[in-house]
Structures are given as structure tokens and as C-alpha cells.
N, C-alpha and C positions, 0 to 999 in steps of 0.2 A: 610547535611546528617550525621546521626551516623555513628560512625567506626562497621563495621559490628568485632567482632574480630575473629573469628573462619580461617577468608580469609585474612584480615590486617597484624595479629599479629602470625602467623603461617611461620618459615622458609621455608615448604615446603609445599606448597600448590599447590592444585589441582580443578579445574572449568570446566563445562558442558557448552557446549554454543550448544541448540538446534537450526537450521537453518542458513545455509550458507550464506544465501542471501546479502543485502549492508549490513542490521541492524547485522548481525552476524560476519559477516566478517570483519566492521569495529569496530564492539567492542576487538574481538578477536586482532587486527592490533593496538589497544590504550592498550588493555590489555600489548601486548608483549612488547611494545616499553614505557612502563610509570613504569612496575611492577621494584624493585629491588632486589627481593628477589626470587628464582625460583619459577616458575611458570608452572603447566601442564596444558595446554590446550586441550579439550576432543571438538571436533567440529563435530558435527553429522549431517547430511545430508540425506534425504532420495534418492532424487535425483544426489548425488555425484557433485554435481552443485556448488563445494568451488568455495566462491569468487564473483558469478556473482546471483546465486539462477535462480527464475523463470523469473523476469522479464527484466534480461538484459541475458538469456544464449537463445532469441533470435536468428536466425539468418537471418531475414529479413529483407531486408539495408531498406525497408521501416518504418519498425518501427523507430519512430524516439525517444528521448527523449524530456519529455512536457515541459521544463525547459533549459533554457538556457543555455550552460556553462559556464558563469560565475558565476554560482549559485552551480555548480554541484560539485564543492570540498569536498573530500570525507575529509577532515581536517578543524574544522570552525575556527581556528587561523591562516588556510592559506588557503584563499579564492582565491587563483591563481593556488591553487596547479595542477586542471584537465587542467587548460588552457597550463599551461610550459608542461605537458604531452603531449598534444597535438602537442604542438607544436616541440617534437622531433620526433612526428610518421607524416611519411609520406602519412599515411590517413589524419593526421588530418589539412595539408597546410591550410591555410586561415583562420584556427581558432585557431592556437598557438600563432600569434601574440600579440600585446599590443593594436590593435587597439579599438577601441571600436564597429566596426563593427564587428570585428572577433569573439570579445565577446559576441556578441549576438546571436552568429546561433547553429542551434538543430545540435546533430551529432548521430549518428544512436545508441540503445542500445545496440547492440553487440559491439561496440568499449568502450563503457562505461565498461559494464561487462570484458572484456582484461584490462583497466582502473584499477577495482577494484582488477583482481585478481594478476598483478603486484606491486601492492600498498600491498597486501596482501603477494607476497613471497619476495620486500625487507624487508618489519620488518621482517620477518622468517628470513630471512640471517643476518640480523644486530644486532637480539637478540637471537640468537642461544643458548649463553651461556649462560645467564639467564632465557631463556624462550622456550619449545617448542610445538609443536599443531602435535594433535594425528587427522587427518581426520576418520574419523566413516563412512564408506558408509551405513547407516544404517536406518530406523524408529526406533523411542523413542517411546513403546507403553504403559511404566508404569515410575511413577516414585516415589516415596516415599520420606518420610521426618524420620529419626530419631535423634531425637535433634541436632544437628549442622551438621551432617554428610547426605547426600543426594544419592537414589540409582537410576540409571537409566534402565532399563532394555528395552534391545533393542526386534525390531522382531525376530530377529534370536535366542531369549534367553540368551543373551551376556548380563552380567550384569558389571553394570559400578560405583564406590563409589569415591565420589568427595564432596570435601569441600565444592561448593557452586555451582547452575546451575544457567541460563538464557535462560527463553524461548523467542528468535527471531521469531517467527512462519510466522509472515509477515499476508498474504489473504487468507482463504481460500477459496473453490468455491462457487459459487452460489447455491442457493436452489429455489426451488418453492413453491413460499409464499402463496399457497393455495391448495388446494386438487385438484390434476389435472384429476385425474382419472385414471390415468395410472401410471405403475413402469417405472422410470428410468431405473432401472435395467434392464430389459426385451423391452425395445424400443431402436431399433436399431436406429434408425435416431433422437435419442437425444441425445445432447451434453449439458452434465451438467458442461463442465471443459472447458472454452473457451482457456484456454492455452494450452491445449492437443494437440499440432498440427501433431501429428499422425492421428487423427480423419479427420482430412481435403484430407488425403488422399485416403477416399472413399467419398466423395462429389464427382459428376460427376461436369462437366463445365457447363450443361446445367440445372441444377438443380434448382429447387427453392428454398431459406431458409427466414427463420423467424428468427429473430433473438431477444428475450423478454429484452428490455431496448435499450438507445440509449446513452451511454454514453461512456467513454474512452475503455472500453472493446469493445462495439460493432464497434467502429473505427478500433479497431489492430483485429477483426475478419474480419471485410469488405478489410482491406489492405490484409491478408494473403490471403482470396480467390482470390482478384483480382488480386495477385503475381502469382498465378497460373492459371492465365487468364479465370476465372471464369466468364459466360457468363448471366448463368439466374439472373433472379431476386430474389430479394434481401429485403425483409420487414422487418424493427424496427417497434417494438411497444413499447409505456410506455404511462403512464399514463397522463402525460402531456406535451410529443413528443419533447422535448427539448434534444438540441445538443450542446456540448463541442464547446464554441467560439475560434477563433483564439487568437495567441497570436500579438501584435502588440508592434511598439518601444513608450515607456510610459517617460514623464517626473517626476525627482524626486517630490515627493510631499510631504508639511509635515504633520507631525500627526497633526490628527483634534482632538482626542480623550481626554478629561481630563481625567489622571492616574487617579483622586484624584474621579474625579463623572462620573463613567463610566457608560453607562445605564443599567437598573435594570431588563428590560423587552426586551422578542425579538421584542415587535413591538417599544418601542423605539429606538430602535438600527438599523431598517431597517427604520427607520424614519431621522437618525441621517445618515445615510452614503446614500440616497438617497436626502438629501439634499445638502449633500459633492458634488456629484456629479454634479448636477444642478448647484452650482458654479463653479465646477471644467470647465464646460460646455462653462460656460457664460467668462472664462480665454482662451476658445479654448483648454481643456487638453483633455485627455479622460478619461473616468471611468475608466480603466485600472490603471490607476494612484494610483486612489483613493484605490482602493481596494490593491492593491499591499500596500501603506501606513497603512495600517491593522492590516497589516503580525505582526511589532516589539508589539503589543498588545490584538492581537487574544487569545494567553490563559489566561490574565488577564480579558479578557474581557468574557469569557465561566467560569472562575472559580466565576466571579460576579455573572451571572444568578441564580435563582433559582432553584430548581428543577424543579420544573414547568413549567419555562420558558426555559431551554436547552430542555424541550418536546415538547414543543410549537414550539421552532426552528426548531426541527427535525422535525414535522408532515409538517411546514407550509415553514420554510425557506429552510431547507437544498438543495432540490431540485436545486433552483435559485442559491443557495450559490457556489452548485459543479461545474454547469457550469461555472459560471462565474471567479471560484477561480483557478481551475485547468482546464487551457488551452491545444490548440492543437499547435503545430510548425504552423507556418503559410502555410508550403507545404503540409502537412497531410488536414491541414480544406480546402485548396484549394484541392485536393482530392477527399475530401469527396462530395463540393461542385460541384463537377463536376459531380459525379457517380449522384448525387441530379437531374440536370440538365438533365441530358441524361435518365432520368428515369429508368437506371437501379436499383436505389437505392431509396426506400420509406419509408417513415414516416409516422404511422399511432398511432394518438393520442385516447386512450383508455383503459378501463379496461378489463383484462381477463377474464373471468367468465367461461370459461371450453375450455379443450383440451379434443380430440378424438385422439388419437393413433391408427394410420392403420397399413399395412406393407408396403404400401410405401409412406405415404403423412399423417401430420398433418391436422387437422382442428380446428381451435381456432372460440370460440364466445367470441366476447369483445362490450362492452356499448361503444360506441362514447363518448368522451368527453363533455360535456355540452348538455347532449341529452339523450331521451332515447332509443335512436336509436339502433337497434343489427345490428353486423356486423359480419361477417363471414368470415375467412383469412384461407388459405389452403398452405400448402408448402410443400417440400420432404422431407426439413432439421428441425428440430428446435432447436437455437441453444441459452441457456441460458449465459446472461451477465446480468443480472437483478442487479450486485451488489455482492461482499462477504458477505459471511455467516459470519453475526455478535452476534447473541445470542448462544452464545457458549453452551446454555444448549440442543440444538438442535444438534449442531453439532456431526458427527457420528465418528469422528479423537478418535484412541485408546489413546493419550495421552491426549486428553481433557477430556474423559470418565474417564478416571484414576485419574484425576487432581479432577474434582466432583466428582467420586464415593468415594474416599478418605478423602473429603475435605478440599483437600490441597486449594482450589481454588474455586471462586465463581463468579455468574454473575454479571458484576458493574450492577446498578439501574438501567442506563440507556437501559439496553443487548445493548450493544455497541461493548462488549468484557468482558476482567476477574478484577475483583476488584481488586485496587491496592492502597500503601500508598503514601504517595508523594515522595520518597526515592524510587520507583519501584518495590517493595517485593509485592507480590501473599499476599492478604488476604484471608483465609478461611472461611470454611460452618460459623464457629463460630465466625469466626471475629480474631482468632489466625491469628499469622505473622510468617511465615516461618524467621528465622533471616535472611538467604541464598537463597531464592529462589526470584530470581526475574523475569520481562518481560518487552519490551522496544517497540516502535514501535507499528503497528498497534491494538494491543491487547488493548492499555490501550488507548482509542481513549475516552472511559465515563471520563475519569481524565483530558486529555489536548486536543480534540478535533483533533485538529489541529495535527497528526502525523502520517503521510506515505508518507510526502515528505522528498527526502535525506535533505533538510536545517533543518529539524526538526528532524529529528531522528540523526542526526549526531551532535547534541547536548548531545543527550538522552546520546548516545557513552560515549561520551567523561564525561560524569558526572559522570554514572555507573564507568568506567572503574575508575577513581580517586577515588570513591566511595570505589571499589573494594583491590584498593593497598593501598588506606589509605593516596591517596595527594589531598584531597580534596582542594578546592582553599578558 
């Protein structure tokens, strides 16, 4: 990466870090503990959530996390670091150990999130002197560029001037990927924010809900009703009614992949690892394996494809790819598989083709799957997990409007998210590069696919922040 100078070479610098969440918090936690020279740190939050953000400030022990602890180190030069935590909290018995069984089990995401934001106030304590962070309880609704210098201006009209920002932004919510007929706004029994778990509070127990997608979101909606002993039924719909697999104990496996002749097309590459597999099969391993062995060349492997062919993935593969790549804790899919069994919980494979909005009950028309069959679904609740809103030129967020109507920022090719350089700076309408504005994480998903899991963005951290002080490796 270039020395940015304005933030390198400056004795007294100052940085924006938009969203609290892992990817904010732990840049913010390599910023303080790597910088030498002082450093102020501006950390903005709309939801006051320092440390843990939306998806570990939780607090339903059902929720589990999808990943392992042994994976879950918030530091990737010390890959033990969440398990010794663990292993000093008294939640966490059984899984602070060295065993290798210990190392393998889910532990709830509220304990994760405590995780992060203890990890977050010792660097505060341990660089105090050199470094400290201004929490913002605030939205970032605009943000400007003028030559090296960066303005942020909050909801409350609190304006903020720093050396260099970073958008963390993380997921935002779902949208409805067709003309439904109806305002969100104005439909009281639609849930367009499946994290809003205030919303769950006027669900009855006896209720009906639909829920539009079946994947890791409509999991952590179906646990939080039935944490609250939610009794009626319960329908997922998607397009081709597939469900988040468990995760199971996998043997090391090694790379199948030549660095040097990686394949050039999505169907050779689904060609290439369901072959993998078939031997992996014929050794007794499981695909688990296989795919797991992936992981160390997955962005080498997306930045090969073509343009064409990362489109081709996403119409044809992505689908197969999500289930299979990002798994359930094995308690959660047993779970699931039970609410399955007892018929409280339905899967219904098909396309939407129109909602009716009542005042007290949805009614969806959807195409059966491989038919042309109409089908008819009614419910009280409907409640959107279809996926984050990833074409940001859609998105209705005052700093992303700000971001495009300025042209500070633009949509990658893919609408994935925001165009980015390989260093993480925001490119613009025109193809200009902020020198100082960068975004890490879920946003720049068209550049390296693979990032919204903490093993990948706790990379991105740890680059930017060296990036940032100027010790690059």
C-alpha cells in the first residue's frame, strides 16, 4: 500500500471511524495500539453499540455464533486470543481450555460482543497516552472531502474535521426486490429490519408469520420468536427453499487449487471443487473439508474470474456457495430441524409475484418452483430477511445519499457495494480517489468477495490500521 501522508506523516492526527461494530472497533483497537505518534480517534455510532454493533449487542443466549472459537480471534497474529478469554470467564468453562474439543464449540453472541468490547477498553487503557477515542452517539448524515482534510457532519448538525475517515458500515436491511404493492412505511405487520427486536414485541404467540428468504437471518428470526414461546406458524419462502447446513467436525485438507492456473470460469471452478469432493468422499472425508480448504484462496480465485464470470457466479452459484460456506452451530440447525419436523416451521420454494397488504394479514401470490403452479400464502406477520441491501444506489441511508450525490463514492460494477482500490479508499463518480477516505468490510464485497466474516475482515484491520500509521509490513 502507499503512505497515505496527510495521516502517516502528520504529528498530530485525527480519524473518523463510521460504525462501532467488530470491523470498527477492531480497527479503532489496532489503530491505538500500532499508531506512535498521537492519534484522535472520532468513533461514531448511531446505535451507541461501541464494541459489540448490531450483531453481537444480542441478547438471546440462543443466538449462537456461525464459527467456531477457535477461529473467532479478534487479532490474526494471535489466533488463541478469544479462547484464553474464554477461558478466564466463567461462562466460558469448557471452552478456554487447549483441548481441541473445547476449541470447537459455538458460544452465544452476547458473550462475543463483551469479548469485543473488553478487548476494545484494554487498548484504551494501555494507549491512553498516545492515543484516544471520542465515542460519537450519533448518525453521520453527510460527509465531504476537501483535499486532504475530511468533514463529517452528524444528525444533530454537529460537525466533525479529521484527517482521514473510515466507513465500517457493516449490513444494511433488506429491501423488497419488486414492486409489492404496498408502502412499508404504512404496513404495520411488516418488518423490514429483521434485527429490530422491539418489533417482536407486538407479534402475538398465536400468530402467523411469513418470513421472505430462508437463510442465516431467518434462523435468528425463528430463534427469537420461539425464545418468546411463539406458538403459530411460521413460513419461509425463497426462490429455491434452501437452508443454512450445519456445521460438523472436518479433517484438515490440502489445497486442491493451482495458485499458478486457477480456473477462469464459474462453471469450471464448480466443476473443479465438486470433483474435490467426490474424492474427498471416496477417502471417507466430508465436503466440509473441502470447502473449508478454499478459504486460503477464495480472493485469488474471485479476483481471476472475469467480469462476466463473478456475474455468472452470482446469478447461478452464489446461492449453493452461501449455504454451504457459511454454516449453523450444529445446536441451532438441530433447532431448526426440529421446529421442520413438528411442522411448526415451513418451507415453501418459489417466486413472489405480488403481496396484498390488509390490516391484519398478508397474502402473497408466488410461482412454485419448476411449475407453473400459483400458490397462495396468507399470514399476520411478514417479516423481510431476503438478504442486505447491497446496491447502494438504492439505498435510502443519509450518508450513502451523501456519498453519491457528492461523488465522493460510487457503485462497484458488480452493485455489490461501493467501488474501491486495492489499498481500500472510496473511488468516485469520476474515478477520483479520496487520498483519506477509506471502507473495509461488508461494503467492498465487488473487490474481495469473501468479507463479512471476522477471519476476513480482521485482516482488512489489521492492514488498513498499518496502512494508516505508516508500518506497513
Amino acid at each position: 500500500m502507499s503512505t497515505v501522508r496527510s495521516l502517516s506523516e502528520k504529528p498530530h492526527r485525527s480519524i473518523a471511524i463510521v460504525g462501532a461494530g467488530f470491523t470498527g472497533t477492531m480497527l479503532a483497537v489496532r489503530l491505538i495500539e500500532l499508531t506512535d505518534a498521537p492519534l484522535r480517534i472520532f468513533l461514531f455510532d448511531r446505535e451507541s453499540a461501541f464494541g459489540n454493533g448490531a450483531a453481537y449487542s444480542t441478547s438471546n443466549a440462543r443466538h449462537l455464533l456461525n464459527v467456531r472459537v477457535e477461529n473467532m480471534s479478534a487479532y490474526e497474529a494471535d489466533p488463541g486470543h478469544f479462547v484464553r478469554w474464554l477461558g478466564a470467564r466463567k461462562e466460558g468453562r469448557g471452552a478456554g481450555d487447549a483441548s481441541d474439543r473445547s476449541r470447537q464449540t459455538f458460544v452465544s453472541r452476547a458473550l462475543y460482543g463483551d469479548y469485543l468490547c473488553e478487548t476494545f477498553e484494554a487498548a484504551r487503557r494501555e494507549a491512553a497516552s498516545r492515543a484516544s477515542v471520542v465515542e460519537v452517539n450519533a448518525e453521520v448524515a453527510d460527509l465531504s472531502v476537501e483535499g486532504e482534510r475530511i468533514e463529517l457532519t452528524a444528525a444533530n448538525g454537529a460537525r466533525y474535521e479529521v484527517d482521514g475517515a473510515v466507513l465500517c458500515l457493516g449490513n444494511f436491511p433488506p429491501a423488497l426486490r419488486f414492486d409489492a404493492g404496498f408502502s412499508p412505511r404504512d404496513a404495520r405487520r411488516y418488518v423490514s429490519n429483521p434485527w429490530s427486536t422491539e418489533t417482536y414485541d407486538r407479534i402475538g404467540p398465536d400468530d402467523s408469520v411469513v418470513i421472505l428468504g430462508t437463510g442465516l437471518s431467518m434462523v435468528d428470526v425463528v430463534q427469537e420468536l420461539r425464545s418468546r414461546n411463539h406458538r403459530g406458524a411460521i413460513t419461509a419462502v425463497s426462490r429455491r427453499g434452501l437452508l443454512p447446513v450445519s456445521h460438523r467436525a472436518t479433517a484438515p485438507y490440502p489445497s486442491f487449487l493451482d495458485a499458478n492456473r486457477l480456473p477462469s470460469t464459474a462453471r469450471k471452478a464448480v466443476r473443479v471443487v465438486r470433483r474435490e469432493i467426490a474424492r474427498a468422499a471416496q477417502r471417507g472425508l466430508d465436503w466440509r473439508s473441502v470447502i473449508d480448504a478454499l478459504r486460503p484462496q477464495t480472493q485469488s480465485l474471485w479476483r481471476t474470474l472475469p467480469h462476466e464470470e463473478r456475474r455468472r457466479f452470482l446469478r447461478h452459484v452464489r446461492p449453493y456457495w452461501e449455504v454451504h460456506r457459511h454454516r449453523l452451530a450444529p445446536a441451532v440447525a438441530e433447532e431448526v430441524s426440529a421446529l421442520l419436523r413438528s411442522g411448526q416451521l415451513t418451507v415453501v420454494t418459489g417466486r413472489v409475484t405480488g403481496i396484498d397488504a390488509g390490516d391484519d394479514a398478508f397474502v402473497l401470490d408466488l410461482r412454485l418452483k419448476g411449475t407453473d403452479d400459483l400458490f397462495t400464502l396468507s399470514g399476520a406477520w411478514l417479516i423481510n430477511c431476503s438478504g442486505p441491501q447491497l446496491a447502494y444506489d438504492q439505498i435510502r441511508d443519509p450518508l450513502i445519499r451523501s456519498l453519491l450525490e457528492r461523488g465522493v463514492a460510487r457503485p462497484d460494477p458488480l452493485r455489490l457495494g461501493v467501488d474501491v482500490t486495492d489499498d481500500y479508499r472510496l473511488i468516485g463518480e469520476t474515478g477520483a480517489v479520496a487520498p483519506s477516505l477509506f471502507t473495509i468490510g461488508p461494503p467492498i464485497r465487488g473487490k474481495l468477495w469473501e468479507t463479512t466474516a471476522v477471519p476476513d475482515i480482521r485482516k482488512q484491520c489489521e492492514a488498513l490500521a498499518r496502512h494508516i500509521v505508516g508500518k506497513e509490513r
